[in-house]
N, C-alpha and C positions, 0 to 999 in steps of 0.2 A: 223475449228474443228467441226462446226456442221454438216456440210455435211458428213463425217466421221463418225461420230455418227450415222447419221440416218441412214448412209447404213450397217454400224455394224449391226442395229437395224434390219436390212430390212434385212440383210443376214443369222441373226441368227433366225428371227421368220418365216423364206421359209420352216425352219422343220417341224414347228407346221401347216402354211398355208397348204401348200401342200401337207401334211399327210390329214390335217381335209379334203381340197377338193376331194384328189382320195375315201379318205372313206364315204363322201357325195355323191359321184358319183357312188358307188358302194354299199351304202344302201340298196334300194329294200324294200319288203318288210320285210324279216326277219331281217335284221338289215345289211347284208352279211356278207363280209370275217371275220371283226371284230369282228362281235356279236360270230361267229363261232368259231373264235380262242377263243377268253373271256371267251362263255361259261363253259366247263368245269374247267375252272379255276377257276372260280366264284364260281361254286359249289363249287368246293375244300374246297377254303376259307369260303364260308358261313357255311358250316358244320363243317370244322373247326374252327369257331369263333363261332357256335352255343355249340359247345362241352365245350370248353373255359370258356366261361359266363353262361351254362345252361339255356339260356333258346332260343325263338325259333327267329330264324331271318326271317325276313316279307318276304315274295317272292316277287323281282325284277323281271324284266321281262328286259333279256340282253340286247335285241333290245332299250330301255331305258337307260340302263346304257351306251350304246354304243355311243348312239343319243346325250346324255349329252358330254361324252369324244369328240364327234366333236363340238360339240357347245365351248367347253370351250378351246379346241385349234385352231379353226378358230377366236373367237372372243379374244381370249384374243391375240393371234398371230398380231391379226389388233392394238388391242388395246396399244401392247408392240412399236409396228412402231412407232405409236404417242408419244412415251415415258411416257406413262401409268404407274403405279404403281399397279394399279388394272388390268391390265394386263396382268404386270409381274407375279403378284398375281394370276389370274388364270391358268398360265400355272404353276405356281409352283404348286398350287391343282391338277390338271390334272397330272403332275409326279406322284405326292405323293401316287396318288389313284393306279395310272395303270401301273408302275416300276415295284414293289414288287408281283404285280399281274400275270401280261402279263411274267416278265423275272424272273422267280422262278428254277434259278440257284440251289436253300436252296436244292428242292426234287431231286434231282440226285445226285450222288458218281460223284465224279475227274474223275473217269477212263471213263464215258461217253462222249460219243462226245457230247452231247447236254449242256453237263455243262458247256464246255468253251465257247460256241456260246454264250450261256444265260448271262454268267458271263460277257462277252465281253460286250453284248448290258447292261444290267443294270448298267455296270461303265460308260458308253458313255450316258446315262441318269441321273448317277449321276452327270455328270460331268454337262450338261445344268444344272441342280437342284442347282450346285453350282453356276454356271454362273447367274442364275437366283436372287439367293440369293445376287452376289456380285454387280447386279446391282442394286438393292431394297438398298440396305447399302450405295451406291455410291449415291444415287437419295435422299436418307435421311440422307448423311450428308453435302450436299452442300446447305449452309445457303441461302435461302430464299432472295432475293435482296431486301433491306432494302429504305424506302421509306422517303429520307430525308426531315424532317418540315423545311418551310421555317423560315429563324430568325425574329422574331418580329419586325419591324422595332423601332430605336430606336431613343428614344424622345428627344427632344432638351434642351436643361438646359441652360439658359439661365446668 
C-alpha cells in the first residue's frame, strides 16, 4: 500500500511540478507568459479590493507575485511526494491565491464563451483544493504510532 500512495502522491503533484518547471523555464525577465496573463487581473483585483476597504493597496510588482506562485508550487509539489503536510499546505495557499484570480468565470455573462472555459478550469482546481484538503484530514487523523513502555520488571516476593 505504500508504493501506491507514493505514486498517488507523484502522480498528483506532476500538476503543480510541471506547471512550476515550464513557468520557471519561461520566466525571463519580465516574469513571462504568467506574469502576463496575471497582470491585468491583478489590477482588477487590487482596485477592487482597494475600493472595498478604502484605502490604498501597496504596489506589487507581478513578475514577484508570479515568481512566488512557482516557488510555492514547485516546492510544495516536492514536498507533497514526501508526504508533507506543509506541502500540502502550500499548494492549498497557492490555489487559494491564484483560482479566484487566474479563473474569474464571476466577470462574464453564461452566454460567453469564455465563461464556460473559466468555469470549467476553476471547478478542476477546486476539485485539487478539495483533494488537497481530504488529504490534510486523512494525514491528521491517522493516530501517530504509539510507542509502547516496557513493563517494569517485576519483583520477587518471597
Amino acid at each position: 500500500m505504500g508504493f501506491v500512495s507514493f505514486l498517488g502522491r507523484v502522480l498528483f503533484a506532476s500538476i503543480f511540478i510541471l506547471s512550476a518547471w515550464q513557468a520557471f523555464n519561461e520566466f525571463g525577465v519580465d516574469g513571462g507568459p504568467a506574469a502576463k496573463d496575471l497582470a491585468p487581473k491583478f489590477n482588477v483585483f487590487k482596485k477592487n479590493l482597494s475600493a472595498k476597504l478604502g484605502v490604498a493597496i501597496p504596489e506589487i510588482e507581478v513578475r514577484h507575485l508570479a515568481a512566488g506562485v512557482v516557488a510555492m508550487k514547485g516546492l510544495g509539489g516536492l514536498l507533497f511526494v514526501l508526504n508533507s503536510s506543509f506541502g500540502a499546505s502550500l499548494l492549498l495557499l497557492q490555489l487559494a491565491i491564484t483560482t479566484p484570480l487566474i479563473y474569474d468565470f464571476y466577470n462574464y455573462s453564461p452566454e460567453n464563451a469564455k465563461f464556460g472555459i473559466l468555469l470549467n478550469e476553476f471547478l478542476q482546481h477546486a476539485a485539487l483544493f478539495g483533494a488537497l484538503l481530504f488529504f490534510i484530514g486523512m494525514k491528521n487523523s491517522i493516530p501517530r504510532r504509539q510507542v509502547k513502555k516496557k513493563a517494569a520488571p517485576k519483583t520477587k516476593t518471597g
